[in-house]
FIVOFI-574137 format. One record per residue (C-alpha): x, y, z. Coordinates in steps of 0.2 Angstrom, whole numbers, plus 5000, padded with zeros to 4 digits. Example, Ala and Ser with C-alpha at 12.3 -4.5 7.8 and 13.67 -1.06 7.14 Angstrom:
<atoms>
506249785039/506849955036/
</atoms>
This chain:
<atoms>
499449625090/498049465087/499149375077/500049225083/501549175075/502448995073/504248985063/504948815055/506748855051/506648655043/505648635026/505248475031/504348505045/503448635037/501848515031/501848465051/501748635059/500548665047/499348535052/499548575068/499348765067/498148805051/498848945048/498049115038/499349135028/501249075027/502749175024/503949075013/505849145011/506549134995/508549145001/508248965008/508248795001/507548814982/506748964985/505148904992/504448834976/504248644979/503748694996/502348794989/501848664979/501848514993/500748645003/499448664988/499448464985/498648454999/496548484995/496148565013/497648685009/497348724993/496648904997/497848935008/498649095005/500749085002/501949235000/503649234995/504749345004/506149374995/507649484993/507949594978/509549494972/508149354970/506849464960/506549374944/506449204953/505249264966/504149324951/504049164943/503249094958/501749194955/501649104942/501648924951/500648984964/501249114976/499849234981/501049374983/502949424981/503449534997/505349624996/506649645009/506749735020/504949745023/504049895027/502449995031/502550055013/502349885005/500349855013/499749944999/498649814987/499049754973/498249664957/498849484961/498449494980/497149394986/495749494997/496149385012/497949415011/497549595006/496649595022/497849505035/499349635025/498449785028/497949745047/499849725052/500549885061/502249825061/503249735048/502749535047/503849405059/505149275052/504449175039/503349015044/505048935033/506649035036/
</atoms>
């Protein structure tokens, strides 16, 4: 409820929904394509989305991987299947995705990138 959510199931289009939706955050899924990371990177190329928060959503079979990406610039790693008991904050959580997380009350839609 108060969110509005758009889905790109093709990485290249990503950039363009994007521009057209500015999103507050964007839900990246690691089970597709390389695992979001160059798509994270093309998104924080671009200066007005540099802040933009991005979390990989990932499942556990990708664990390591979806790690490293907090590394290259993820702003948080969320597991599958996602639940209520993953909104609690954690050290490398931004505040602003800290505060979009905890004001869900159900779990997060598809991925902006599925």
């Amino acid at each position: 409820e108060g969110y509005e959510v758009q889905a790109e199931s093709d990485p290249k289009g990503v950039l363009d929904k994007i521009r057209l939706f500015v999103p507050d955050v964007v839900l990246l899924d690691m089970s597709v394509g390389d695992g979001g990371s160059d798509l994270m990177r093309m998104i924080h190329r671009d200066r007005r989305y540099q802040d933009l928060p991005i979390v990989i959503v990932s499942s556990p079979t990708h664990h390591d991987a979806a790690m490293t990406t907090l590394t290259e610039g993820a702003d948080d790693v969320v597991m599958k299947p996602v639940g209520s008991s993953d909104r609690t904050e954690a050290p490398w959580r931004s505040s602003e995705w800290v505060r979009i997380w905890n004001g869900l009350t159900a779990p997060p839609a598809p991925p902006l990138c599925s």
